[in-house]
C-alpha positions in Angstrom: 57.4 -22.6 36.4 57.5 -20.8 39.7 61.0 -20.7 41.8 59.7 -22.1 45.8 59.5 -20.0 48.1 63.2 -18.8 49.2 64.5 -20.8 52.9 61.7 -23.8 51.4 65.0 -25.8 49.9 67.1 -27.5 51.8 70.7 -27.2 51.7 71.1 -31.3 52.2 71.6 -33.9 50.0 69.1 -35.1 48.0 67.1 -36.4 44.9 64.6 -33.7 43.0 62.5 -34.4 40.3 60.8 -32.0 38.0 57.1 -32.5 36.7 55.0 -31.2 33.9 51.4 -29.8 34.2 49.6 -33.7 34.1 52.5 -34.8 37.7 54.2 -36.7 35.0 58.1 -37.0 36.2 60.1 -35.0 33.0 63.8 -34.9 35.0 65.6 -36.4 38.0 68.5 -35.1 38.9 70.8 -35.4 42.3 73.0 -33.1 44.3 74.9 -32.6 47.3 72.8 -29.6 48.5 69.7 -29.5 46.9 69.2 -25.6 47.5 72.8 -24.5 45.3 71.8 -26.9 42.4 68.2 -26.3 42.4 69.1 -22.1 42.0 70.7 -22.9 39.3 67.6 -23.9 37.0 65.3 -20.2 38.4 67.6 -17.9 36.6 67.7 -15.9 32.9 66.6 -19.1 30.5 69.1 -17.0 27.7 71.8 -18.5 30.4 70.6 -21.9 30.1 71.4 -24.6 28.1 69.0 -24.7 25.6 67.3 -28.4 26.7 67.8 -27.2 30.3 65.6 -24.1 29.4 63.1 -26.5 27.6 62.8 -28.8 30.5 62.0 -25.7 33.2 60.2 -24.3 30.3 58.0 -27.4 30.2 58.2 -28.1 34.2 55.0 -27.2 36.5 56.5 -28.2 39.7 59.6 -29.2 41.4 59.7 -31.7 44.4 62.7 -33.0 46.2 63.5 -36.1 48.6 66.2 -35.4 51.3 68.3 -38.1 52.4 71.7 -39.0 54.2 74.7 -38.6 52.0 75.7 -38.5 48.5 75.8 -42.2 47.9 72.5 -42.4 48.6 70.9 -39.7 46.7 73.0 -41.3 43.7 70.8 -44.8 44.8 67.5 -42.7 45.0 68.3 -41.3 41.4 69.1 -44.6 39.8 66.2 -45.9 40.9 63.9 -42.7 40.1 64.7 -42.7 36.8 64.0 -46.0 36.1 61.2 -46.1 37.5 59.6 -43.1 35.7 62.1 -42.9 32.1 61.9 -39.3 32.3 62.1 -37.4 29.0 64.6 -35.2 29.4 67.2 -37.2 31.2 70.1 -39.1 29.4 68.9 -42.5 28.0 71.3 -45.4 27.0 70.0 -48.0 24.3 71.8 -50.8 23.4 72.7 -51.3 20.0 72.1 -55.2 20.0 71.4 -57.9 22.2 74.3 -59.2 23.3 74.8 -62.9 23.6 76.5 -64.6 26.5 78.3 -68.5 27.4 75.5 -69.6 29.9 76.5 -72.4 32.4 73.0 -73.2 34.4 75.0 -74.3 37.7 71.7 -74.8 39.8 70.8 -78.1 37.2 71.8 -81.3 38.9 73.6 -81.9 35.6 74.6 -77.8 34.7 74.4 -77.4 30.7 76.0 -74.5 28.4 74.7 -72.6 26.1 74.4 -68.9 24.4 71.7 -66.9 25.7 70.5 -63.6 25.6 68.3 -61.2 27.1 67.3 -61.1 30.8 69.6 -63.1 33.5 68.2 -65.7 35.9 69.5 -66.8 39.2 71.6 -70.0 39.5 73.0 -69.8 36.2 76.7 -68.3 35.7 77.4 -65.5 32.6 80.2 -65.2 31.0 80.8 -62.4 28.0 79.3 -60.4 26.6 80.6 -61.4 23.2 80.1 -59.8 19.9 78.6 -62.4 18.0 77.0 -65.7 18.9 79.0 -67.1 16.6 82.2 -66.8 18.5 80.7 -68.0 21.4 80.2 -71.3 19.4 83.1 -71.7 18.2 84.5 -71.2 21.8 82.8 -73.8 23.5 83.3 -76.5 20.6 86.8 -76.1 21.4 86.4 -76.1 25.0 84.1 -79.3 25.0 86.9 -81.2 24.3 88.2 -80.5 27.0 85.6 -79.4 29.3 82.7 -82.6 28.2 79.4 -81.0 30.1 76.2 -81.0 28.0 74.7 -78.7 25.4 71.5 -80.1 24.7 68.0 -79.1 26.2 66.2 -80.9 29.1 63.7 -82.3 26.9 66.6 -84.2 24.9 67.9 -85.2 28.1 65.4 -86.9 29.7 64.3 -88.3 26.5 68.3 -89.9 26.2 68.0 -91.1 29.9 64.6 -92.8 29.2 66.1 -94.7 26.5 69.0 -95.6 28.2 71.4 -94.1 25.0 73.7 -91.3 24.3 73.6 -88.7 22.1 75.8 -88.3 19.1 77.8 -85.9 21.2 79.2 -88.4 23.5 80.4 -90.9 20.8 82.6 -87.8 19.4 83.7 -87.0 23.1 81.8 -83.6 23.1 80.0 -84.7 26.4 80.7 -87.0 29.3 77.3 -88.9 28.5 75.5 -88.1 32.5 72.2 -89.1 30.9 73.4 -92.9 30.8 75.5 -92.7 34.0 78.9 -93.0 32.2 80.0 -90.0 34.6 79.4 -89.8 38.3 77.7 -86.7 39.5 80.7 -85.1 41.4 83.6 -85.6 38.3 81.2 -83.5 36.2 80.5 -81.2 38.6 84.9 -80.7 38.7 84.4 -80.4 34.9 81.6 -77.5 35.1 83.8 -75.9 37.9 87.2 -76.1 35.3 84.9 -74.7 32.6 84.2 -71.7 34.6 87.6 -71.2 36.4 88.9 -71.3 32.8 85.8 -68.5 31.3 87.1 -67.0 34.7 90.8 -66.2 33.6 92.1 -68.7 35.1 94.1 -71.0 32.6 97.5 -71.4 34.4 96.6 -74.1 36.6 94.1 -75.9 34.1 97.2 -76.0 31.8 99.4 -77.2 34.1 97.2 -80.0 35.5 96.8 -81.2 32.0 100.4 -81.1 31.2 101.4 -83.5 34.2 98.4 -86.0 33.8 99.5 -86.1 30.2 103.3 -86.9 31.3 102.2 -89.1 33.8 99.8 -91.1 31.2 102.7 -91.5 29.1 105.0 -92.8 32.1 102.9 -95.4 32.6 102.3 -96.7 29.6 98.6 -95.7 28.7 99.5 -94.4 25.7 95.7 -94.4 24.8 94.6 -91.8 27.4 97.7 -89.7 26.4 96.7 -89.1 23.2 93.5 -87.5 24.5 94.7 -85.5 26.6 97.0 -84.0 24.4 93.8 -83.5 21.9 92.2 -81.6 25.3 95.6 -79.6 26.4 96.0 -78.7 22.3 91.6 -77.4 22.2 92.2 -75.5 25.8 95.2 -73.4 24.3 93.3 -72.6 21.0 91.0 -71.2 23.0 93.5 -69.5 25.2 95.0 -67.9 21.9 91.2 -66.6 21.0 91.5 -64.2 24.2 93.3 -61.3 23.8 95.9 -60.8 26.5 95.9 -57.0 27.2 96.5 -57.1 31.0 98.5 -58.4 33.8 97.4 -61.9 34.5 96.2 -60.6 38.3 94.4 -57.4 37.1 90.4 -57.3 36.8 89.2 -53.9 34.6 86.4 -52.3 32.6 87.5 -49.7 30.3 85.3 -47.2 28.5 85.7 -45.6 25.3 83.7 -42.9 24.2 83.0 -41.3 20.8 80.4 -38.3 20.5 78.7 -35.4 18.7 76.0 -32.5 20.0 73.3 -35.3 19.9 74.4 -38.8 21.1 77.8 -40.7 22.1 79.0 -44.3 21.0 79.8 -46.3 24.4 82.5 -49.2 24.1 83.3 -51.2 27.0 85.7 -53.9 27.2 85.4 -56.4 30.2 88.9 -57.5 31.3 89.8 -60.5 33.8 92.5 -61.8 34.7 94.2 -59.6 32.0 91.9 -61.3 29.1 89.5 -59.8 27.3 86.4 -61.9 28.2 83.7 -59.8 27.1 82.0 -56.5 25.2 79.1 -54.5 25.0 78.5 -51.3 23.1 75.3 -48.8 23.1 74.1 -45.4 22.0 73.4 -42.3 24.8 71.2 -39.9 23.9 72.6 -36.2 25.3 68.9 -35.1 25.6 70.2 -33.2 28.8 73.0 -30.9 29.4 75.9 -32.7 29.6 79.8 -32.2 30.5 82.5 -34.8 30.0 82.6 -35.8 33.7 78.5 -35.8 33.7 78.7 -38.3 31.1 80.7 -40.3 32.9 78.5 -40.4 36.0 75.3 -41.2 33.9 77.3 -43.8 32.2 78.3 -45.5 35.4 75.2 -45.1 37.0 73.6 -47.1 33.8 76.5 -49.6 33.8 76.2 -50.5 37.6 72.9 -49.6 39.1 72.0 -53.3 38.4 74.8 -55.3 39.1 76.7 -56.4 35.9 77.0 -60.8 35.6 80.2 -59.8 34.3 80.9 -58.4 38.2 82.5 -55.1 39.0 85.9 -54.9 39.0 89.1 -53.3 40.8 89.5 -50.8 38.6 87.2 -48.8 36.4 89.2 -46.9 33.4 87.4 -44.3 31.9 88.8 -41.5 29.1 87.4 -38.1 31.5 87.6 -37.8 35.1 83.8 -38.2 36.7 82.7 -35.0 38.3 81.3 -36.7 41.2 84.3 -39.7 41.4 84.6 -40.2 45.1 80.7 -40.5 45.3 80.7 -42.9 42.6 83.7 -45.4 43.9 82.0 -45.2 47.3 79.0 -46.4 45.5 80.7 -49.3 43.7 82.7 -50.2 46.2 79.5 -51.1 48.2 78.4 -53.2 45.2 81.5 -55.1 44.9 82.6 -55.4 48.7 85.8 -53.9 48.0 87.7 -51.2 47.1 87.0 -49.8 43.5 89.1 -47.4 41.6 87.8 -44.9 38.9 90.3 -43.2 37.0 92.0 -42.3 33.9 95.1 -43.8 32.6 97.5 -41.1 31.5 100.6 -43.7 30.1 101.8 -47.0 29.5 99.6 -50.5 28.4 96.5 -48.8 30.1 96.4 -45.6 28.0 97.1 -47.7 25.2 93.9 -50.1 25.8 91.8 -47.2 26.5 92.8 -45.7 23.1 92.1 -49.1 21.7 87.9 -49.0 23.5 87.8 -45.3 22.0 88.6 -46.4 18.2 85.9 -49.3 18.8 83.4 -46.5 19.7 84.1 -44.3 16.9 84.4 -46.6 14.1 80.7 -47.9 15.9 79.9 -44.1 16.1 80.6 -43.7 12.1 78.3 -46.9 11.2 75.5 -45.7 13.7 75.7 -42.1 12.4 74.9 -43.2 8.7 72.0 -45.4 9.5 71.0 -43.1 11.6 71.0 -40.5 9.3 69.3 -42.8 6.5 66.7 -43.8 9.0 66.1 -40.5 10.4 65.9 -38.7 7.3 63.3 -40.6 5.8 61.1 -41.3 9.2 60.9 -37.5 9.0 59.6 -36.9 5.7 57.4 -40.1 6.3 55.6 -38.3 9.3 56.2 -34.8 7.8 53.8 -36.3 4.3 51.5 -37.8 6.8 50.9 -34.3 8.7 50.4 -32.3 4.9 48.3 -35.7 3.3 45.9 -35.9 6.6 45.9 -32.3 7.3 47.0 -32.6 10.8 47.8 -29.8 13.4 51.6 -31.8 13.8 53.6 -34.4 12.8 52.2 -37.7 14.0 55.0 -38.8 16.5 52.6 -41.3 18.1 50.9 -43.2 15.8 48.5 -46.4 16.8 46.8 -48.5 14.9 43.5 -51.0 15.1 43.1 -54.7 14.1 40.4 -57.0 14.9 41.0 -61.1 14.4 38.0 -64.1 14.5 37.1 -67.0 13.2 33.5 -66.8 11.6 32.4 -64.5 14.7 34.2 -66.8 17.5 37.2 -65.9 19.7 37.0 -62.3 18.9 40.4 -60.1 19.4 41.7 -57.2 18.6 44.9 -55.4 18.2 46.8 -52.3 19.3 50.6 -51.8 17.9 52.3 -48.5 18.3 54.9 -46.0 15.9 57.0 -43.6 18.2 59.1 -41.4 15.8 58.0 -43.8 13.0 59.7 -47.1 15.0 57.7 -49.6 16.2 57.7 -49.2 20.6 57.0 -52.7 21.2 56.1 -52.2 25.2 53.3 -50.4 23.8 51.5 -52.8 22.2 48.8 -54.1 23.9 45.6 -57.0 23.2 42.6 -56.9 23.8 39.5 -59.8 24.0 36.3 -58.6 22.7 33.5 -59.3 25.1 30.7 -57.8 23.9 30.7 -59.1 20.1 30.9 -62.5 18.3 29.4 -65.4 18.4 25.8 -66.7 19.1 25.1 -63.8 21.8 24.3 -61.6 18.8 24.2 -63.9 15.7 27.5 -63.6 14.0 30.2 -61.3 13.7 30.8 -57.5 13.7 33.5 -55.8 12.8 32.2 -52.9 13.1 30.9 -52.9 16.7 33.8 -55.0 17.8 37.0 -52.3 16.3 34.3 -49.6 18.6 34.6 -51.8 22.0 38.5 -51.8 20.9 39.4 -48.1 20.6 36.5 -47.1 23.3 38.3 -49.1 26.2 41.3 -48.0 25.4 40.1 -44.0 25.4 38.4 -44.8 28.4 42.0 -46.0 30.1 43.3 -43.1 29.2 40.3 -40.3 30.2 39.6 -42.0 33.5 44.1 -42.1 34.2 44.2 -38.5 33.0 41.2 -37.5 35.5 42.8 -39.3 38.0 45.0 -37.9 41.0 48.9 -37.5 40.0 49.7 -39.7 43.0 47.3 -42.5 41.6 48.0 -42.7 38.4 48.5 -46.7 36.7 48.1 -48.3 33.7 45.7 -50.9 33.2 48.2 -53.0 31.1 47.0 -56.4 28.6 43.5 -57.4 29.7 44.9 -61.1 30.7 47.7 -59.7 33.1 45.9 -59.9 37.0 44.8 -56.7 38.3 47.4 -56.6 41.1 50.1 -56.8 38.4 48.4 -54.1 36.3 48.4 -51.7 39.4 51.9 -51.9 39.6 52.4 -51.1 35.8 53.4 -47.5 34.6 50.4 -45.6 32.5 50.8 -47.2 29.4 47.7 -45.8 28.0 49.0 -42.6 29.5 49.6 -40.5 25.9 47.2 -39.8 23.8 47.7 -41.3 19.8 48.3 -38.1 17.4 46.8 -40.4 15.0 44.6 -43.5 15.4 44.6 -45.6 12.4 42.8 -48.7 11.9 42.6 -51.3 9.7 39.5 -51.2 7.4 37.4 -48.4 5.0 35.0 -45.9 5.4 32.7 -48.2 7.7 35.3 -48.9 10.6 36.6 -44.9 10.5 32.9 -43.9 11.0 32.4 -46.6 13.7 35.9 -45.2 15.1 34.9 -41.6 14.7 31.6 -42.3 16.4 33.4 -43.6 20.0 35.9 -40.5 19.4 33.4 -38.3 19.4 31.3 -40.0 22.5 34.2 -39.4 24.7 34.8 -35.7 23.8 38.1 -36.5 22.1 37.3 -35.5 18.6 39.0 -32.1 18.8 42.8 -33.9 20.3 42.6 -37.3 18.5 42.6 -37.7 14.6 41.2 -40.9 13.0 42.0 -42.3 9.7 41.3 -46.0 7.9 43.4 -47.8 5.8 41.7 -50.5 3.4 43.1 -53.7 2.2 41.5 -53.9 -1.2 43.4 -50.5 -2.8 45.5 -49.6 -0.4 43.4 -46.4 0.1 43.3 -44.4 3.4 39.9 -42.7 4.5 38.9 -39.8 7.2 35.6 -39.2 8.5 33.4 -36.7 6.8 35.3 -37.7 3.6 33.5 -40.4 1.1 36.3 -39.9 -1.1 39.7 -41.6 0.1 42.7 -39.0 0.2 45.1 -39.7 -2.1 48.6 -40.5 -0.9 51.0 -41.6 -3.8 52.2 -45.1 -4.2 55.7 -45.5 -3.0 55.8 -42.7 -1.0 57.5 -42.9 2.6 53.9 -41.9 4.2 52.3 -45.1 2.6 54.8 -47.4 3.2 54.8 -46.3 6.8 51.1 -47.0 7.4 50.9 -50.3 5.3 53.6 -51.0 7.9 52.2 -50.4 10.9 48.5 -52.2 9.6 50.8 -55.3 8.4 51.8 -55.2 12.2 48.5 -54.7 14.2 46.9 -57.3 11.5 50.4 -60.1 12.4 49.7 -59.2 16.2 46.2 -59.5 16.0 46.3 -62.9 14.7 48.9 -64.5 16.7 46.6 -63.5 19.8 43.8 -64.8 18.0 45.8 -68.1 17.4 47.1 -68.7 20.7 43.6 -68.2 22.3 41.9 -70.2 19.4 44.6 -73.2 20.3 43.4 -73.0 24.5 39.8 -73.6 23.3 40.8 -76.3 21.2 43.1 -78.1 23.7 41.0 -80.8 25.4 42.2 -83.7 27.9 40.5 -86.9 28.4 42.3 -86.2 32.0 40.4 -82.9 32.4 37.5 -82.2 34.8 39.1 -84.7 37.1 38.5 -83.9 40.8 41.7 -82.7 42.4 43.5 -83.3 38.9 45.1 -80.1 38.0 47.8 -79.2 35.7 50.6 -79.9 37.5 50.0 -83.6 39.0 47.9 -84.1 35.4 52.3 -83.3 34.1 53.2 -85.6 36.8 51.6 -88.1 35.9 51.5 -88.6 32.1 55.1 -88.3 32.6 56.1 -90.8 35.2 53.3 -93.4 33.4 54.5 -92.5 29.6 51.4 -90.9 28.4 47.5 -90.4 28.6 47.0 -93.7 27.0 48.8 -95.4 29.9 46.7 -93.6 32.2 43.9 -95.0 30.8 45.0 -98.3 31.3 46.3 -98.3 34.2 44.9 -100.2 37.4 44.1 -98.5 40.9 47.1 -99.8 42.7 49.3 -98.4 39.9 47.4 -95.5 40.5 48.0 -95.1 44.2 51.7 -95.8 44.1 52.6 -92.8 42.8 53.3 -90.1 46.1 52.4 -86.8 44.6 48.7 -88.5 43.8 46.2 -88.8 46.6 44.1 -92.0 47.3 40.7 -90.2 46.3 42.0 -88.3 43.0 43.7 -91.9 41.9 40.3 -93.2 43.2 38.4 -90.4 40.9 40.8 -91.6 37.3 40.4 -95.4 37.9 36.6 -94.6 37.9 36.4 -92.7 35.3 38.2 -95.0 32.4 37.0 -97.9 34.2 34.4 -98.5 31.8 36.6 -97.3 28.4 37.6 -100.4 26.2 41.6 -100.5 26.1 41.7 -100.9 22.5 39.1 -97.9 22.2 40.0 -96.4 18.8 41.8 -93.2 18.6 39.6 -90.0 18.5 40.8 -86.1 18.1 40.4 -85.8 22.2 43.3 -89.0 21.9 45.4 -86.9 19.7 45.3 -84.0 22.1 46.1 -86.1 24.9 49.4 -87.9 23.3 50.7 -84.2 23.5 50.9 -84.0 26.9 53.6 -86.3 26.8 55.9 -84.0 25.0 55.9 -81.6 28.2 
């Protein structure tokens, strides 16, 4: 790429990002003066790291966004690069999905349970741990002392309807608030003792326990002694399952890091109140050039750009000093609200603890490295058989394959799932709903015509985003997401396939082929069919199928990925299927939609009930208008009570389970 012109950088802070020839974003990077850093990528490439000289190598253009200080230019980064996942910056991927103790504290009655996966608002985390399993084991201990409810809100209401507790309330594992043996604000004090206790804080819960337990005894009530006892014996089992590594007032994170020239193993343990409450471990890929102290700052940009449910603490122990500390504890401590230390311990019980993170990451770093290099070794050959079997100009690092799903012609679908490096990239997937084929419109079904509407939008998306402007570039998305969500969607069908498979023989690669070649891709797209019936795979211009051995890497791989577009295409096919098929007697109401149609069945105890019901009964209900109670009385005025069940009754007796 060209250097700018010299005096055209300014020497402020900043954010810069680095595109390739199609305006795709490839790095982001930040600096205090974007002129000194930015001279440091236009010079000799031999003095380069070699994936710095790759990324200029691979750069068109270089733009930059000036801003106040270095705090913020860290913000504009973080944000950047999420926004655009560039290729050549550092990517962290977590190893697992860790599981956390959930306490949903905006319920009128707050439950807890283990859940994973994205956080919601009005519900307290606490982990993460390493295994569900110790989370369960946790809170049966604590629900001895700590009696809120585990079950689901289904449960619930079904328990308060009949006016009996669950089996957890006769083993006094719950305080039984679905039959009102509990009064609203002592089990909101239990739910707040759960969490002070998750929180650290088990002095005082002790304590308290201790002197109602002595005071029990004093007066006689020998009874209520005895179970408090059970509860002060379960609370300090579960004290003894949290490691005490810390002064009791001391709140810390510590990082332990294992690496090689590739990636790095990333341990952190979550210390409050000098417990260990929680730990998370993931992989970074170094696909950038990377010092001690810059692996720090990408860490802690990765670890804090969206505010932990763990919190930030007062201190932040890490095993090399940041390169841009002061910048990043200003950062934090306008997260937090307080002052935040990074540093790294040099003696004593926090050296020790940090030594203590570091062997978790390497012994993670050894069991990573040998699946890795199992995985890796034979996704390679995999792709690098594929290239030789299908004669292809590279190894097919993108591979997507074709499935279409129906029901003798009706509710036609199709599939899209997507290999990247021979792993299945789930955000890729996409479904479609075939529009033009199927059904009575032209007499049956089409395979043929339907896998060519398929592939032909999908290289349409992709011509028309490519042609587009840099600045307007967007992804269409899944065909049943709204078209203001689907603006605000990345270009998914951004990248081109290196090979388009799809599932079927000779007839569905020539129907394929035909599209390819309509749009003027056949030169940069390859196309190849695998069939069902011999597990042969077939390329246009070829009658012959190629033979690829049987129980080779290369045809395990693409039986794989058909398996998967042919299990996607059908549960799409299913789900839309079951719509069509769901009727309501309560539908095509005036005024009746989904919501008061929930309403009601619920507060009446089912469609049936409905039915029956008189218009006064009708109109008593608030959330139901006079004319649409007006609208159901007339319409099942003239339907027999005792009408006999029919498959429309069947379907309606369902709504009652929401």
């Amino acid at each position: 790429m060209k250097r700018p012109p010299a005096g055209t950088i300014p020497d402020e802070p900043g954010s810069y990002q680095f595109k390739d020839r199609n305006g795709r974003v490839i790095y982001v990077g930040k600096a205090s003066s974007l002129r000194q850093r930015l001279s440091n990528y236009f010079q000799n490439p031999r003095n380069l790291h070699p994936r710095t000289a790759q990324m200029v190598e691979t750069a068109e253009t270089v733009e930059w966004t000036i801003v106040r200080n270095e705090v913020e230019a860290l913000m504009l980064e973080y944000s950047l690069i999420k926004e655009h996942d560039p290729r050549f910056n550092v990517r962290l991927r977590d190893d697992k999905s860790y599981p956390f103790l959930a306490v949903t504290t905006d319920d009128i009655w707050p439950r807890a349970l283990v859940m994973r996966g994205h956080k919601r608002k009005g519900t307290r985390y606490f982990g993460p741990y390493a295994h569900a399993y110790a989370i369960r084991d946790t809170l049966d201990l604590l629900l001895r002392s700590f009696p809120i409810r585990t079950c689901s809100q289904n449960k619930f209401d079904e328990h308060q309807r009949l006016g009996r507790p669950c089996l957890l309330f006769h083993i006094e594992k719950c305080a039984g608030p679905c039959v009102g043996e509990i009064e609203e604000m002592e089990y909101r004090q239990l739910v707040t003792e759960l969490c002070a206790f998750l929180d650290g804080d088990t002095d005082e819960i002790v304590n308290r326990l201790e002197a109602d337990m002595r005071a029990a005894a004093t007066d006689l009530e020998f009874e209520r002694a005895a179970r408090l006892r059970d509860r002060l014996d379960a609370v300090r089992k579960a004290i003894a399952k949290q490691q005490m590594v810390a002064d009791k007032s001391e709140d810390l994170d510590v990082f332990g890091i294992a690496e090689d020239e590739l990636e790095a193993s990333v341990q952190v343990f979550y210390v409050r109140k000098g417990r260990v409450v929680g730990r998370k471990g993931f992989i970074l890929d170094k696909v950038e050039e990377l010092t001690p102290g810059k692996m720090i700052d990408r860490i802690l940009e990765s670890m804090y750009g969206e505010e932990p449910v763990v919190g930030v603490p007062k201190q932040v122990l890490v095993p090399f000093e940041a390169d841009d500390r002061d910048t990043y504890e200003q950062w934090l401590e306008m997260i937090r609200g307080s002052k935040v230390q990074v540093r790294v311990p040099q003696r004593g019980d926090k050296r020790a603890l940090l030594e203590t993170v570091t062997r978790n990451a390497r012994e993670e770093f050894t069991r990573h490295r040998l699946r890795r290099a199992s995985d890796h070794n034979t996704r390679s050959r995999a792709l690098t058989e594929l290239q030789h079997a299908l004669d292809l100009p590279e190894a097919p690092l993108r591979i997507e394959c074709y499935d279409m799903a129906h029901l003798q012609g009706t509710d036609y679908v199709g599939s899209m799932v997507v290999l990247e490096d021979g792993l299945p990239a789930k955000r890729e997937y996409r479904r479609f709903k075939v529009n033009g084929v199927g059904g009575d419109e032209v007499g049956g079904s089409d395979d043929y015509a339907a896998m060519a509407e398929v592939v032909r939008r999908r290289l349409q998306a992709y011509i028309d985003d490519r042609d587009r402007p840099v600045d307007e570039r967007t992804g269409p998305g899944d065909d049943d997401v709204p078209s203001k969500q689907r603006e605000r969607k990345p270009g998914k069908f951004a990248y081109p396939p290196q090979l388009l498979l799809v599932d079927g023989g000779k007839g569905q690669v020539s129907a394929t082929q035909r599209v390819v070649e309509e749009l003027g891709l056949a030169d940069e797209i390859p196309v190849a069919g695998l069939a069902k019936r011999f597990e042969e795979v077939y390329v246009p211009g070829r009658s012959e199928p190629i033979e690829i051995p049987r129980g080779s890497e290369a045809l395990f791989m693409l039986q794989r990925i058909r398996d998967e577009a042919h299990r996607f295409a059908n549960s799409f096919h299913r789900e839309r299927r079951s719509k069509r098929m769901t009727v309501s007697a309560l539908d095509d109401i005036p005024g009746l939609g989904e919501v008061r149609k929930k309403k009601l069945t619920k507060a009446m105890g089912g469609v049936n009930a409905v039915k029956r019901a008189s218009l006064d009964d009708l109109k008593a209900h608030s959330f139901l208008p006079d004319a649409v109670a007006e609208a159901i009385f007339e319409k099942f005025a003239s339907t027999p009570v005792d009408a006999p069940r029919t498959p429309d009754a069947l379907t309606d007796d369902a709504l009652t389970d929401d």
